[in-house]
C-alpha positions in Angstrom: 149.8 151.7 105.3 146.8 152.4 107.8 144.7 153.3 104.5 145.4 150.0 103.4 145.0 148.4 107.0 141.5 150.1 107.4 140.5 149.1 104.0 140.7 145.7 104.7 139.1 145.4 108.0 136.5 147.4 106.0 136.1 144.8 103.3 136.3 141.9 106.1 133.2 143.4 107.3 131.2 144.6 104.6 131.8 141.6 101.9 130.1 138.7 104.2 126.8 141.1 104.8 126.9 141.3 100.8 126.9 138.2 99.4 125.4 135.9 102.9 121.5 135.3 102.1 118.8 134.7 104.5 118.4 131.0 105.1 115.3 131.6 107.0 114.1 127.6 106.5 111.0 128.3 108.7 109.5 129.6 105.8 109.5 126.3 103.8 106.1 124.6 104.0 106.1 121.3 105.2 103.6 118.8 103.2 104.0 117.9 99.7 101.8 115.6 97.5 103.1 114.9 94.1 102.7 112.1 91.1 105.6 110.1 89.8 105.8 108.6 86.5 108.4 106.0 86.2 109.8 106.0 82.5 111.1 102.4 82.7 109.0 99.4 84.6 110.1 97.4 87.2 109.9 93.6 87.5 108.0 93.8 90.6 105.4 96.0 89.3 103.4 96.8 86.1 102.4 100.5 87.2 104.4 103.5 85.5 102.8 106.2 87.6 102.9 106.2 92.2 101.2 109.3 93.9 103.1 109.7 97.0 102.8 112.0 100.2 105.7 113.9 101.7 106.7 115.3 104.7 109.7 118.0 105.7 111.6 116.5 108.9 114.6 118.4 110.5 115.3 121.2 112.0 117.0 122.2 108.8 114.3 121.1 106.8 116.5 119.2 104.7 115.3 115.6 104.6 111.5 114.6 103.7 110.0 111.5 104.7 108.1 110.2 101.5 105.4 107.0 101.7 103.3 106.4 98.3 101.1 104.1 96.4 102.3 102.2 93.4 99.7 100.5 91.9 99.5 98.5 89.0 96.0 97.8 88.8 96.4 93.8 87.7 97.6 91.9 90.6 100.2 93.8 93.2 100.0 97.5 94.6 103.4 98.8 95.9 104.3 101.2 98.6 107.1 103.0 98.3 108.9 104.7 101.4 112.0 107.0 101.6 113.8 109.1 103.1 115.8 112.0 100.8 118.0 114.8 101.4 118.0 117.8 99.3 121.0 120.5 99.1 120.6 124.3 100.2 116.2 124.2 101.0 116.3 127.1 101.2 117.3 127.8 97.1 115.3 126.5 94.4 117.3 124.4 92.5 118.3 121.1 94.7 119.8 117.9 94.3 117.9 115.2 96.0 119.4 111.7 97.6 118.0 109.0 99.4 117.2 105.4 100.3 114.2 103.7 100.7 112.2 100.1 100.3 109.2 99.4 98.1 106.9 97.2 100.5 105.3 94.9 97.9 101.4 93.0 98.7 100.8 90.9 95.3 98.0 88.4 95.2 98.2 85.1 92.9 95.5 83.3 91.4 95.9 79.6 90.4 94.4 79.0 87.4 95.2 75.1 87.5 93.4 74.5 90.7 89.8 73.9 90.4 88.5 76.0 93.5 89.6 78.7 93.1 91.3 81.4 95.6 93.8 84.1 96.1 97.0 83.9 97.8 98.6 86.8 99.2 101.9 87.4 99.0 104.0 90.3 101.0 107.0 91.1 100.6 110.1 93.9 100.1 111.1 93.2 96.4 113.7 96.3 95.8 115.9 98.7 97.8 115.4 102.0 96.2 117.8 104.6 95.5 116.6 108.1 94.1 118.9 111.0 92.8 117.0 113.4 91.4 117.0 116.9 90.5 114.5 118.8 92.0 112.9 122.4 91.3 110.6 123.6 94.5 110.1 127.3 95.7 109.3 127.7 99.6 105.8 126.6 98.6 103.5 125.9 95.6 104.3 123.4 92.5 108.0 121.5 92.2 109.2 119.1 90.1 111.5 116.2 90.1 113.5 114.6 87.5 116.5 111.9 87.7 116.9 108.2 88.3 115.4 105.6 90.9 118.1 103.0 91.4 115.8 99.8 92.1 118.3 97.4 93.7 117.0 94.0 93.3 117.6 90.9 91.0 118.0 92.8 88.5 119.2 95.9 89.9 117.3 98.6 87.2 117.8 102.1 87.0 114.7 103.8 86.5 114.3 107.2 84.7 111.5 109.5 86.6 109.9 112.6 86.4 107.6 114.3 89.3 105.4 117.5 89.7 103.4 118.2 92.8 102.9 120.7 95.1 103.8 121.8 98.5 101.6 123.1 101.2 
């Protein structure tokens, strides 16, 4: 019985140091830059690819803050900001969530005025939603891939992939 008592305390303390890792997250870098090419277009936009600019919040370094560029070289240029989450930063395989806004600046030619002249427009056309799976060591390249919910009228879920890099 005391073989089989000691055995287990044994395994209670030896098991845990075996299979814990390190989640040393001070390790993950904290800036990212990274291209987006969106597989379906939007009705607020005409663009298929944003380049966007990251940053690691948190003490866990779970969540990124994300503002980007969107444009669509014809009449608007979009700005998309999140904020994600990703699962276990410290591992490289993640699954990415969030919610954001795309912040929309459009200008509008009328071409049955006789002087002409552009009006601006500003405005928040879509709530956006991204789930994503993401690849990304502690630093270097990562890639994304999954769907950006646009909520708007119509609400469009748009399939995206990602590769940048982390610094």
């Amino acid at each position: 019985m005391k073989k089989i008592f000691i055995s287990g305390i044994l395994i209670l303390l030896i098991v845990p140091e075996i299979i814990s890792q390190t989640s040393d997250s001070s390790q993950i870098n904290m800036n990212g830059v990274y291209a987006e090419l969106y597989l379906v277009r939007h009705d607020f936009s005409s663009g298929f690819v944003s380049i966007n600019y990251e940053r690691v919040i948190g003490k866990k370094r779970r969540a990124n803050l994300r503002v980007g560029i969107y444009p669509d070289f014809e009449s608007s240029i979009s700005f998309p900001l999140t904020i994600t989450w990703i699962t276990k930063p410290t591992k490289n395989h993640h699954f990415e969530y969030g919610i954001g806004a795309v912040y929309r600046i459009e200008h509008y030619i009328d071409p049955y005025v006789l002087i002409q002249y552009r009006e601006w427009f500003y405005d928040i056309p879509a709530i956006m939603i991204p789930l994503m799976y993401r690849y990304q060591k502690n630093a270097g390249w990562f890639f994304r891939g999954g769907i950006n919910l646009f909520v708007s009228w119509p609400t469009l879920p748009s399939p995206s992939l990602s590769a940048g890099y982390k610094f």
